[in-house]
C-alpha distance (Angstrom), angle and dihedral (degrees) to the residues before:
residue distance angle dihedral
X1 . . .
X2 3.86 . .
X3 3.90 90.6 .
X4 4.04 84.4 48.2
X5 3.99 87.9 56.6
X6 3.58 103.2 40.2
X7 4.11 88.3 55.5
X8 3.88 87.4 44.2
X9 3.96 91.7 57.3
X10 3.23 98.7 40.4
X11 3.86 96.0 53.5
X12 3.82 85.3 44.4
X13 3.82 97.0 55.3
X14 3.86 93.4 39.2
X15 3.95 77.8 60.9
X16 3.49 100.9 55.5
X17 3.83 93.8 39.4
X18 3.60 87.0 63.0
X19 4.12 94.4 55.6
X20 3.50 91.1 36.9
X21 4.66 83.6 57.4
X22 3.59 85.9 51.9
X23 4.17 99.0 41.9
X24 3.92 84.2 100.3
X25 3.53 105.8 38.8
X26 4.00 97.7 75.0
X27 3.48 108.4 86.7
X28 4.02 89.4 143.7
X29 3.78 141.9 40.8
X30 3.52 87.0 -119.2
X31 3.39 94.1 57.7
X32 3.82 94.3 49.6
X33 3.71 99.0 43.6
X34 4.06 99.3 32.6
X35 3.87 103.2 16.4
X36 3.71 86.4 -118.8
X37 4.20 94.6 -61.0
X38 3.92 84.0 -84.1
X39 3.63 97.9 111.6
X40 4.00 121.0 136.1
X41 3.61 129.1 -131.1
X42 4.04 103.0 -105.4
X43 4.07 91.0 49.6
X44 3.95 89.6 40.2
X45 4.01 91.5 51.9
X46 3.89 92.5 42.0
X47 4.16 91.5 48.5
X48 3.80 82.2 53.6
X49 3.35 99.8 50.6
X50 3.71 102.6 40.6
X51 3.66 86.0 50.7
X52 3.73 87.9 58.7
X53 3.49 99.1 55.7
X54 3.72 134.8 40.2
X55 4.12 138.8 145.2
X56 4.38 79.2 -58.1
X57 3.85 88.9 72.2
X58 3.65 94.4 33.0
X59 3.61 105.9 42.1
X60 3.82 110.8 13.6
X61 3.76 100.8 31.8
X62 3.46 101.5 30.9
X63 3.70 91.8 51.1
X64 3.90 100.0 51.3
X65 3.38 108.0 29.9
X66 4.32 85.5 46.9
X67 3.85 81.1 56.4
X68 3.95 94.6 43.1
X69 3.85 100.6 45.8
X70 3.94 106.2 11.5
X71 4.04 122.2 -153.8
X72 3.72 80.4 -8.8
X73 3.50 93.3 70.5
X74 3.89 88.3 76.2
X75 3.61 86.5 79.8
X76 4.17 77.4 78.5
X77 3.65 92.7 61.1
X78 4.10 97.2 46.1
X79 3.56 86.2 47.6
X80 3.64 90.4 60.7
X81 3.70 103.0 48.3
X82 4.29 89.5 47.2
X83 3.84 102.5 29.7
X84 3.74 103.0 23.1
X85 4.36 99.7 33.8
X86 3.64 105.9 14.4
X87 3.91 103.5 44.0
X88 3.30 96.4 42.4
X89 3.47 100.0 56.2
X90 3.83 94.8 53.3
X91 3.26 95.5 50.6
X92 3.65 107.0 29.9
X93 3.59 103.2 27.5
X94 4.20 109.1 74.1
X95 3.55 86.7 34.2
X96 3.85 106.5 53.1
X97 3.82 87.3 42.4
X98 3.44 93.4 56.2
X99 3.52 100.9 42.9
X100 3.37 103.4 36.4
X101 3.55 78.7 59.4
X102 3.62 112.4 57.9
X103 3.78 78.8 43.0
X104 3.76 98.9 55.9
X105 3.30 85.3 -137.7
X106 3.75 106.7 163.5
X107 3.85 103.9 171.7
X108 3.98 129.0 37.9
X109 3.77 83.7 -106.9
X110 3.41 101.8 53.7
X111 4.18 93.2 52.3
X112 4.09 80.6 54.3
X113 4.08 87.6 55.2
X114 3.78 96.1 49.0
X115 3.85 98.9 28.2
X116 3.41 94.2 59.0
X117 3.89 101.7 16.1
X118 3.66 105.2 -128.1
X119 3.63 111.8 115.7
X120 4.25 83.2 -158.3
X121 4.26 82.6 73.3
X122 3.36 85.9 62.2
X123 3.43 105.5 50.6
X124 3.47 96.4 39.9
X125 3.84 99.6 49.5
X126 4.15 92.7 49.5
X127 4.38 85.9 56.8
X128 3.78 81.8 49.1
X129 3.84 95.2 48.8
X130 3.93 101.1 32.7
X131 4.30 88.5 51.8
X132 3.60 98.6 41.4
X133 3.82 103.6 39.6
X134 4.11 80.0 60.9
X135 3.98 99.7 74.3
X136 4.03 87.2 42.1
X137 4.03 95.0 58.7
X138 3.78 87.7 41.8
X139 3.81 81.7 59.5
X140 3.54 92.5 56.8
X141 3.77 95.5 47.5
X142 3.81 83.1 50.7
X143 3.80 95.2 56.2
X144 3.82 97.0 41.5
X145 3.88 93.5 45.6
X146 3.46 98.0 54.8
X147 3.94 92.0 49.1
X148 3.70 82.6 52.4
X149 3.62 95.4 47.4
X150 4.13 85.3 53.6
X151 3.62 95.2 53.7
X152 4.14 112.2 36.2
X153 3.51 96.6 10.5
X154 3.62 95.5 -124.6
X155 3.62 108.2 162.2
X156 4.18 116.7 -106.9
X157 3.38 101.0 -103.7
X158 3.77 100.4 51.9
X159 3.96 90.1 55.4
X160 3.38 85.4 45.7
X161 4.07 94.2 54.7
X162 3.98 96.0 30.5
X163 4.26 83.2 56.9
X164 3.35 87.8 54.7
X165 3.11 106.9 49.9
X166 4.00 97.4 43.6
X167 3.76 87.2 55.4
X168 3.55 99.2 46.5
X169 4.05 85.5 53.0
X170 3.40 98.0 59.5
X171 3.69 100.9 33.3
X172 3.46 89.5 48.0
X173 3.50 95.2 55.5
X174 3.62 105.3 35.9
X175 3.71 116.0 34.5
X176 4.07 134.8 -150.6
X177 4.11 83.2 -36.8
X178 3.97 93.9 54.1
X179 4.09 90.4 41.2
X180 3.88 87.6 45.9
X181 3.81 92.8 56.2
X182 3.68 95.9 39.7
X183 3.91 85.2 54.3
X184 3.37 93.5 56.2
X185 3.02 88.3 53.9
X186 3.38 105.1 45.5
X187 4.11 84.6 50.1
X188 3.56 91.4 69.4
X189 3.59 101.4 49.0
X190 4.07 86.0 45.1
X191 4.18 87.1 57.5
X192 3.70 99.6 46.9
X193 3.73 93.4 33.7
X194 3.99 94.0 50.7
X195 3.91 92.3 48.5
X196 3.76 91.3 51.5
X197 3.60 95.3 46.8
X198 4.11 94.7 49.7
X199 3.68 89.3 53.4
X200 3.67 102.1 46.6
X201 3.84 93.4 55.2
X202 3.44 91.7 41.3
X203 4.23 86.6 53.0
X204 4.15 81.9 51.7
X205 3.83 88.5 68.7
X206 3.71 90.7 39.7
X207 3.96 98.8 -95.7
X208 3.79 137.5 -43.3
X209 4.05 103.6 -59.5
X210 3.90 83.4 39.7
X211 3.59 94.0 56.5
X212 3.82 87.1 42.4
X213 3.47 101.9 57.9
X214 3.77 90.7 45.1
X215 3.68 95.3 54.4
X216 3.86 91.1 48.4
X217 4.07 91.6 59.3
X218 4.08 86.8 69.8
X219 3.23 114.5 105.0
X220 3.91 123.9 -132.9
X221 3.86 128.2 -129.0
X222 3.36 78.9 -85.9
X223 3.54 107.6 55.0
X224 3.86 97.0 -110.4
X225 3.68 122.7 122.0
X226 4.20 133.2 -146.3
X227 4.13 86.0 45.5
X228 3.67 92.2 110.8
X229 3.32 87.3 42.8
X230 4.66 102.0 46.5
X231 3.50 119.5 99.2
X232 3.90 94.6 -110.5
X233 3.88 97.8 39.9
X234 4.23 128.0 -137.1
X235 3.99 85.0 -68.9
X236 3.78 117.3 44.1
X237 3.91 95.3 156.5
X238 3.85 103.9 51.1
X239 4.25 84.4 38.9
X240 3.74 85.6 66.3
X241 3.85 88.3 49.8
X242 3.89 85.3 60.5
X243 3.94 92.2 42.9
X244 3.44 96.0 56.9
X245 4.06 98.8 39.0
X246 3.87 89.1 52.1
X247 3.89 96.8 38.6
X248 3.80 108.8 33.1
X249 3.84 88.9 40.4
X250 3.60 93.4 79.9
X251 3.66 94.2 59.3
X252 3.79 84.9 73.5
X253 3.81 104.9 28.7
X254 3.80 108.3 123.0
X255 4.23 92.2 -153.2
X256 4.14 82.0 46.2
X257 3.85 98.7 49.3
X258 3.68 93.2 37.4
X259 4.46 86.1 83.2
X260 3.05 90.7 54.7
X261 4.09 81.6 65.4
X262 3.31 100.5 47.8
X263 4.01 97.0 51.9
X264 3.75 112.8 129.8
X265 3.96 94.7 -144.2
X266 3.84 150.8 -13.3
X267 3.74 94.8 -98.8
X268 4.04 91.0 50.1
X269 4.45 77.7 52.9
X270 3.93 86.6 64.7
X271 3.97 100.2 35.7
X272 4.01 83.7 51.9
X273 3.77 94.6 46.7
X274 4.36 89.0 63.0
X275 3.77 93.0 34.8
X276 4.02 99.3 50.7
X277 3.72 92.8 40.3
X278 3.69 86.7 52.3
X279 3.58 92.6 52.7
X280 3.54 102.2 45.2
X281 4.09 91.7 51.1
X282 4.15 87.5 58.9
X283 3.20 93.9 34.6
X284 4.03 105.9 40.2
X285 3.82 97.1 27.2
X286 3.69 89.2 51.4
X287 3.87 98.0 49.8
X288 3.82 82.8 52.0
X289 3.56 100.8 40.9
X290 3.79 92.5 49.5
X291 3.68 91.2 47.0
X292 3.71 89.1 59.8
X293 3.36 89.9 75.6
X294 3.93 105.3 56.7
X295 3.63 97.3 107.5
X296 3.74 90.8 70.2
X297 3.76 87.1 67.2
X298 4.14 107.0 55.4
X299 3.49 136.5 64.6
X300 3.26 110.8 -119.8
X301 3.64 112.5 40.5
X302 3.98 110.0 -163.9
X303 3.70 98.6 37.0
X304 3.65 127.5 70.2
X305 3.65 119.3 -66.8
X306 3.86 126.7 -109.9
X307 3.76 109.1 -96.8
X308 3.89 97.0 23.4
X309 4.21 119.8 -87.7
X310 3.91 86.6 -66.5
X311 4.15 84.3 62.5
X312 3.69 98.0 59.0
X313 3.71 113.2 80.7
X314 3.99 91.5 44.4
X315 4.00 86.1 48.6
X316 4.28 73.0 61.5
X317 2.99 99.4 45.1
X318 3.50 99.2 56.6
X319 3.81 84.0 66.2
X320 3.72 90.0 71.2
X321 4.29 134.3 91.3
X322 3.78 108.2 -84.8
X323 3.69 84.0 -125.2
X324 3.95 89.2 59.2
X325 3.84 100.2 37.8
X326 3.91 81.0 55.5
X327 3.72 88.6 54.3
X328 3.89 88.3 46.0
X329 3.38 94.4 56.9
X330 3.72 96.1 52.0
X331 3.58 81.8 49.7
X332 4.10 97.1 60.0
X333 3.79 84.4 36.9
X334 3.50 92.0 53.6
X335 3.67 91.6 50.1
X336 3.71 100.4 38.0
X337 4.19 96.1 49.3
X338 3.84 83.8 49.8
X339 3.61 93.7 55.7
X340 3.91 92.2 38.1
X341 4.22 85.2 54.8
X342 3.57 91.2 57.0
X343 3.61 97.8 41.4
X344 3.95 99.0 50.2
X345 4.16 89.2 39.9
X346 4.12 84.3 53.2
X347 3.47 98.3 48.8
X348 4.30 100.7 36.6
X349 4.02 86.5 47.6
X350 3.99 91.6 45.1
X351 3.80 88.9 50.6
X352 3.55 106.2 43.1
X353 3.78 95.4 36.0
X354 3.90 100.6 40.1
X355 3.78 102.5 27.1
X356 3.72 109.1 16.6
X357 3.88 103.6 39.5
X358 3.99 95.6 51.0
X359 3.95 84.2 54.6
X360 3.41 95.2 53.6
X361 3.38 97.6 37.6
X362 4.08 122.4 -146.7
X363 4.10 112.1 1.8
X364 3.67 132.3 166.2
X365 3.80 126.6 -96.1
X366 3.48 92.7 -105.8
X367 4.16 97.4 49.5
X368 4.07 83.6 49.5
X369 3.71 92.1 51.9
X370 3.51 97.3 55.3
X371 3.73 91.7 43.3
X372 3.84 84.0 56.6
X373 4.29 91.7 55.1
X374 3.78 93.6 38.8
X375 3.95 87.3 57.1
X376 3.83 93.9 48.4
X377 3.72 85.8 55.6
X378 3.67 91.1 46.6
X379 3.95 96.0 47.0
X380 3.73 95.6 42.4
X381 3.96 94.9 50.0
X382 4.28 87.3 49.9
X383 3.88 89.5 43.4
X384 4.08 80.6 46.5
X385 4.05 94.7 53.4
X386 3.59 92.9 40.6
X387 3.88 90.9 58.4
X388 3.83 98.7 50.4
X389 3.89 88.7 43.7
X390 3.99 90.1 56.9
X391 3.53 95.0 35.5
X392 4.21 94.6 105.0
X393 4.10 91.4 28.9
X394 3.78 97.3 117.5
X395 4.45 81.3 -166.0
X396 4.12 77.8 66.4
X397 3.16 114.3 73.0
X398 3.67 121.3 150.0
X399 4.04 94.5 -106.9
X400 4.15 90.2 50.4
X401 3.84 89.8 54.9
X402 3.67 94.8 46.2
X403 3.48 90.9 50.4
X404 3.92 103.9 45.0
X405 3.99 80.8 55.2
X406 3.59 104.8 41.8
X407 4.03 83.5 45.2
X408 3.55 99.0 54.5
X409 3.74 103.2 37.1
X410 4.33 96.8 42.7
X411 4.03 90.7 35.8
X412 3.57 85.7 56.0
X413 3.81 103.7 33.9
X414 3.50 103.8 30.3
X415 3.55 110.2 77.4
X416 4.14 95.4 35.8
X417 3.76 93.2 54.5
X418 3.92 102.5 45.7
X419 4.16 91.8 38.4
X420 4.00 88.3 51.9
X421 3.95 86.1 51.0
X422 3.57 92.1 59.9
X423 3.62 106.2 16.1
X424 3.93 129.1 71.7
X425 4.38 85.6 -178.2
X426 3.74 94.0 66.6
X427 3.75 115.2 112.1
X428 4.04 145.8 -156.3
X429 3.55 92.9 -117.8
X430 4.11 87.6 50.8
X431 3.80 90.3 55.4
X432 3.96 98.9 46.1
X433 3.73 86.4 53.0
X434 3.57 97.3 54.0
X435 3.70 88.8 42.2
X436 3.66 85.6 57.4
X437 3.97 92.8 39.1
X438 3.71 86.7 56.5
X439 3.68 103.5 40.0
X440 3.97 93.8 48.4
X441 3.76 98.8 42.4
X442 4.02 84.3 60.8
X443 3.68 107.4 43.4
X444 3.74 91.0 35.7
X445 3.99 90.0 57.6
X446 3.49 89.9 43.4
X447 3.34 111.4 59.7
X448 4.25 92.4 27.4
X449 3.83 86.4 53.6
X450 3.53 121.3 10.7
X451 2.99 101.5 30.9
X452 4.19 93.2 29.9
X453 3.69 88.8 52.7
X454 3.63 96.9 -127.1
X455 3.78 130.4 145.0
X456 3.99 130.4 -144.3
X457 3.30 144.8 171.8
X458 4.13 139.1 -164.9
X459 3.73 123.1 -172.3
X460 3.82 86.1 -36.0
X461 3.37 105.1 -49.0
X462 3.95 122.2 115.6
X463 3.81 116.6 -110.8
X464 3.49 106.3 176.5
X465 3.80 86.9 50.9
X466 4.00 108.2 102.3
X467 3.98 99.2 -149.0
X468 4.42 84.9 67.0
X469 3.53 87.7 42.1
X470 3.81 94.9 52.1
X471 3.87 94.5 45.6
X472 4.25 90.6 42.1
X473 3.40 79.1 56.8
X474 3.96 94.6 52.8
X475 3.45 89.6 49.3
X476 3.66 107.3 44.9
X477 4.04 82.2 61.5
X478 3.75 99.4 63.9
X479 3.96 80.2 54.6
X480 3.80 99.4 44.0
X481 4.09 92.1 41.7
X482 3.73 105.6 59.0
X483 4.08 91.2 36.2
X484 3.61 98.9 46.5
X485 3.93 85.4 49.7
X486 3.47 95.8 44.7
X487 4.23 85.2 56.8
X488 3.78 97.8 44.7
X489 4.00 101.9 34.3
X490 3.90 107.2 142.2
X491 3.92 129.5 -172.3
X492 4.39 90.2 -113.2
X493 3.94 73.1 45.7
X494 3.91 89.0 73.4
X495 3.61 106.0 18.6
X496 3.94 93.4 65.3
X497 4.50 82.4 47.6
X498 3.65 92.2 51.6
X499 3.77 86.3 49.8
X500 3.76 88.5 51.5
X501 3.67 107.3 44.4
X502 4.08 88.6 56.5
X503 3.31 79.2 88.9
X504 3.76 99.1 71.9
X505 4.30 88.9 47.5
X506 3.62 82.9 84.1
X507 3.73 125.3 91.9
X508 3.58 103.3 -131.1
């Protein structure tokens, strides 16, 4: 327990240094929501990744979805580094720097105002990202806190507050640049500690084919063994649905797309393309991968596990060294305070630059700046509430609160951001209706069935589940973008594109 603290502080004050380094080195909102679009390849890559994955993947997802699927739930993790890292980085990354850019766009909200010219887009889309990025860091709270919980035996809530306020102190203080840093990192630790962990549970079972062959004795629902243990799992249709939610999502994640803005160059685009797909096969695919496995450590292998889905990987992590379950928890902390960073900077810079500001009218630098910290205190102590209020809700779970937000916020921004990359036909009229698609597929599956309690099904595929709601969602707005625009496209329509897109006649 004492080596378990001493790592814990460490990491904690190593944190806080870092914010406190950068306390002096925001002079401008730029600099505290973009680092001053000078950021390098390695810290840009890491910022992405960490970003990506947090104590959701590790401990929520991870846990049920490893239960649900077995080894085939790995396909998760690869889908992740290629769909979720890879992809979007080709195809988004040269083009939202540049834009974004000669836009001086600085939040996801403000490329929707001058994109599309309609300062109603912007307005609309920061309500949509500051409410719905709220249930997705209580989800991370969730999944740290219970680790937590599992190894000091500090009661929820205080993990839930102490997180809070650690993050808010070095966010707070330093900016993009000190959450950059800090994600780097964080990244490291995440890599070694993920690789550690896989192996030592694996060694608990007596090694990899070991663990295999005893995870293809249980027997599925239907009485059939080696399920859990086939490359495509019992469940290949509603596995896709969790694919796509947690690997297409990120083409339309405000706090994901927001890197891509604060790139220094096109070369750093192409170094960060190899180093966060890199990462997020280790990192992802292990989290998966190790998950996989968490039938070999409960009793009763076909019910429901003790402590929920969200209880199973601490239940295996309790297996481990003291000295390695320390390092474990520094690892989920690591990747849960990253994700945190980014998710408070998002949604304090969407509402004080997109909502607030406008309101207000013109204020100085240093007015907006402290707008921008009060607002990270103010979103982190709702995101806080929210947590300890759905810690007992059994209709929480981690993976149902990542999904309602990833849902909402990448079914509605997905499909209007990369079409207006690419795109000079895309219209306002396009984007409100997918914000509306996206929006009402959500809340109108959540409260008719999860929070309704009702059950469905459609040629096998789950539709009461929110993860295939969230990526139906995602989908339906690639359809409903391009024919809503091709309906409502207007001469302004194009003229204000073609002003745009000059941008990309340069050869920057």
């Amino acid at each position: 327990m004492l080596e378990m603290w001493i790592i814990l502080i460490v990491y904690l004050l190593i944190m806080i240094g870092v914010g406190w380094y950068y306390k002096k080195k925001n002079d401008s909102v730029s600099e505290f929501v973009l680092g001053g679009r000078a950021l390098g390849p390695w810290f840009t890559a890491f910022a992405y990744g960490t970003s990506y994955f947090s104590a959701v993947i590790f401990v929520g997802y991870a846990g049920k979805f490893g239960w649900n699927y077995g080894i085939a739930t790995t396909w998760v993790g690869i889908g992740n580094a290629v769909l979720g890292s890879l992809l979007p980085w080709l195809v988004l990354g040269k083009r939202s720097r540049v834009m974004s850019k000669a836009l001086e766009a600085k939040t996801m909200p403000e490329f929707f105002e001058k994109r599309y010219n309609s300062r109603p887009l912007k307005i609309i889309s920061a309500l949509i990202i500051f409410v719905f990025l709220i249930p997705y860091t209580a989800s991370v709270y969730n999944g740290l806190s219970r680790l937590f919980e599992t190894g000091f035996g500090i009661p929820y809530k205080y993990c839930i507050i102490g997180m809070a306020l650690v993050t808010a102190v070095y966010v707070i203080m330093g900016g993009y640049k000190a959450t950059a840093l800090t994600d780097f990192i964080q990244g490291i630790i995440m890599l070694v500690g993920i690789t550690a962990v896989v192996i030592a549970i694996l060694n608990i079972n007596g090694g990899l084919f070991s663990s295999m062959d005893m995870l293809s004795e249980i027997p599925s629902s239907d009485g059939s063994t080696g399920t859990y243990s086939s490359i495509f799992g019992p469940d290949p249709l509603n596995l896709a649905g969790v694919v796509i939610l947690t690997s297409l999502g990120t083409w339309g994640m405000p706090q994901m797309v927001g890197k891509f803005y604060a790139v220094k160059d096109n070369k750093s685009i192409k170094i960060g393309t190899v180093v966060s797909t890199v990462f997020a096969l280790i990192v992802a695919g292990g989290c998966y991968f190790l998950g996989a496995f968490g039938r070999l450590f409960v009793n009763d292998v076909n019910g429901s596990p003790e402590g929920g889905f969200d209880g199973i990987v601490p239940h295996m992590m309790e297996q481990l060294p003291d000295l390695l379950f320390g390092i474990v928890l520094v690892l989920v902390l690591s990747a849960s305070m990253s994700t945190l960073s980014s998710l408070v900077l998002t949604s304090s810079s969407v509402l004080t630059i997109d909502l607030i500001k406008p309101l207000v009218g013109k204020i100085s630098e240093k007015k907006e700046l402290f707008i921008l910290r009060f607002f990270i205190a103010i979103f982190l102590l709702i995101s806080v509430i929210l947590a300890i209020i759905t810690l007992e809700n059994p209709q929480t779970v981690i993976s149902t609160l990542m999904s309602i937000s990833w849902g909402a916020l990448a079914g509605a921004f997905l499909a209007p951001y990369m079409y207006g990359l690419f795109w000079k036909g895309v219209t306002k009229a396009a984007v409100i209706a997918c914000f509306i698609s996206g929006i009402g597929i959500t809340v109108v599956h959540m409260f008719y069935y999860t929070f309704g309690g009702r059950s469905g099904e459609l040629f096998g595929i789950d539709l009461a589940s929110p993860i295939n709601a969230g990526a139906f969602s995602m989908l339906f707005g690639l359809i409903v973008v391009p024919v809503v625009s091709l309906l409502t496209g207007g001469k302004k329509d194009k003229e204000h594109a073609s002003k745009v897109f000059a941008c990309f006649a340069s050869k920057e």
